[in-house]
C-alpha positions as a Markdown table, in Angstrom:
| # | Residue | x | y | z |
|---|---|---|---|---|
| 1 | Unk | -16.3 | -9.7 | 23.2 |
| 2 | Unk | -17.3 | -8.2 | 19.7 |
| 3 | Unk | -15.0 | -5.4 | 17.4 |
| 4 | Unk | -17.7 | -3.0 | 18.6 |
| 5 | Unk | -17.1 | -3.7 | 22.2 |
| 6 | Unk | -13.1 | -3.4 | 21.8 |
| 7 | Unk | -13.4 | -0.5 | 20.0 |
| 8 | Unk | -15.9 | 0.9 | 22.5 |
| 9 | Unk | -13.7 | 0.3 | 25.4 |
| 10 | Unk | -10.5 | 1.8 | 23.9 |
| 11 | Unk | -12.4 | 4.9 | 22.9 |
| 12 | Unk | -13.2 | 5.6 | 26.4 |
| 13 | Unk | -10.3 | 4.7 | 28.0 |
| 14 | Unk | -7.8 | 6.9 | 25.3 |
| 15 | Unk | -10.3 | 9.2 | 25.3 |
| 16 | Unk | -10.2 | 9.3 | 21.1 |
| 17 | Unk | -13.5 | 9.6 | 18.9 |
| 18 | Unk | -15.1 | 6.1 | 18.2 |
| 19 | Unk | -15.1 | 6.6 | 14.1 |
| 20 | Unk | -11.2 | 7.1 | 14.5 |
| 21 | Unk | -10.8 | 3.8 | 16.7 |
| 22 | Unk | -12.8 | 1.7 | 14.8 |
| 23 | Unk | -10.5 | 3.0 | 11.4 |
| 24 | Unk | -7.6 | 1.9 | 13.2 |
| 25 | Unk | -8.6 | -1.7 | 14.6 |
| 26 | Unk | -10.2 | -2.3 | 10.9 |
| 27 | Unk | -7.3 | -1.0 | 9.3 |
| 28 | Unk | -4.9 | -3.7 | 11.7 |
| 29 | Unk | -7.7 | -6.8 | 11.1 |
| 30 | Unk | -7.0 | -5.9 | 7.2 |
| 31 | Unk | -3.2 | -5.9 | 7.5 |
| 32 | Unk | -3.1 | -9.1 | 9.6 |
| 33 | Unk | -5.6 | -10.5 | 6.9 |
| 34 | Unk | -3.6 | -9.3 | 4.1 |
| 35 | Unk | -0.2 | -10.8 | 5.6 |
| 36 | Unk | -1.6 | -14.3 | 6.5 |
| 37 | Unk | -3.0 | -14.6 | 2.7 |
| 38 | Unk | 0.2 | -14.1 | 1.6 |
| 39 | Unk | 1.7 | -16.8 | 3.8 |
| 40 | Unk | 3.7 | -14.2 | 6.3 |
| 41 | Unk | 3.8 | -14.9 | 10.2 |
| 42 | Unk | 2.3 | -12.3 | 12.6 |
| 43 | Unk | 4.4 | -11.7 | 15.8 |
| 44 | Unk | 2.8 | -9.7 | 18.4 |
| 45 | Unk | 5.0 | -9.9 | 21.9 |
| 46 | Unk | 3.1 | -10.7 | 24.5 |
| 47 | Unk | 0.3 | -11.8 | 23.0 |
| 48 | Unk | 0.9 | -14.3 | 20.1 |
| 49 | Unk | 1.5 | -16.0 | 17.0 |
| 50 | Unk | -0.7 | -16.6 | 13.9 |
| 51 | Unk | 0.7 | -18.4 | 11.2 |
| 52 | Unk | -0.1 | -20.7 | 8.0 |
| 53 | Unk | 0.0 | -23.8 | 8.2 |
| 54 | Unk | -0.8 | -26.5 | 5.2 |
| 55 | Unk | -2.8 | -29.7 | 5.7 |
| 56 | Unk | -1.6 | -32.8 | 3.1 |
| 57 | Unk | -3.8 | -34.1 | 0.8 |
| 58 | Unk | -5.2 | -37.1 | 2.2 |
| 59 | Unk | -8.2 | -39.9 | 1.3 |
| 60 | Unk | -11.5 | -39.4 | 3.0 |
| 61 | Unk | -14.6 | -41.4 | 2.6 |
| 62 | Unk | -18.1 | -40.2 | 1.8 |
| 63 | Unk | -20.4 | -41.1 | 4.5 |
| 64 | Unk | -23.2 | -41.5 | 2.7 |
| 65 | Unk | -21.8 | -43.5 | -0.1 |
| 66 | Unk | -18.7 | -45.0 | 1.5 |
| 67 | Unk | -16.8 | -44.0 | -1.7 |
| 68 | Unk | -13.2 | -43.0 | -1.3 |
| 69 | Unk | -12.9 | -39.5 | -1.8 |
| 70 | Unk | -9.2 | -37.4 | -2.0 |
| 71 | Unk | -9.1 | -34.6 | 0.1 |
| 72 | Unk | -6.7 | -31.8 | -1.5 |
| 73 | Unk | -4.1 | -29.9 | 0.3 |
| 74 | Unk | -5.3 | -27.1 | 2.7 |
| 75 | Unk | -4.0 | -23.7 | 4.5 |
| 76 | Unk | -5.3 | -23.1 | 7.7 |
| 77 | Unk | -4.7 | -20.5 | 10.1 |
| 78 | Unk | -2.6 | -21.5 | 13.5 |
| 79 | Unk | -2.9 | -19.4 | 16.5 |
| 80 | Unk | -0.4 | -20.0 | 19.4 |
| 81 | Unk | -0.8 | -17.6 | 22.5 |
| 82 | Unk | 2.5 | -15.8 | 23.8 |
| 83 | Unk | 3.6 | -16.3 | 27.4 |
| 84 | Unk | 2.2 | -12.9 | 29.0 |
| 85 | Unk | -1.6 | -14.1 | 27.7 |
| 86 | Unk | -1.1 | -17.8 | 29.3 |
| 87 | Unk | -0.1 | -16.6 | 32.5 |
| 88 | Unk | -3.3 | -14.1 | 32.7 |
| 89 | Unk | -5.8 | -16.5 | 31.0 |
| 90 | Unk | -4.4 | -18.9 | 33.4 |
């Protein structure tokens, strides 16, 4: 399911314009976006969690080459789904 299809769906369903939907599941995409940059977790009951998480630094190898190569630190976005979404999804 795309943005356009959610936003599609909730228009007809709250009977709202589709313009004024789409302005309001951008606008929550941003803050979400906006939070996790700056390293804050995103509660949403019932549905889930998305949170930072950092990767160590580490030694990789170049496959070509087989040359050691350091891998720096990374962030990386974690997503675990709340109870009310496991038990539909399941």
């Amino acid at each position: 399911m795309t943005k356009k299809e959610i936003v599609l769906k909730i228009a007809e369903e709250a009977d709202l314009k589709q313009m004024d939907v789409k302005t309001v599941v951008q606008k929550t995409f941003d803050h979400i976006i906006d939070a996790l940059s700056k390293g804050q977790t995103i509660e949403l009951r019932n549905f889930g969690v998305f949170k930072v998480k950092s990767r160590k630094p580490r030694m990789g190898r170049n496959p070509k080459t087989g040359a050691s190569v350091p891998i720096p630190e990374r962030k990386k976005v974690v997503f675990k789904a709340g109870m009310v979404m496991k038990k539909k999804v399941k």
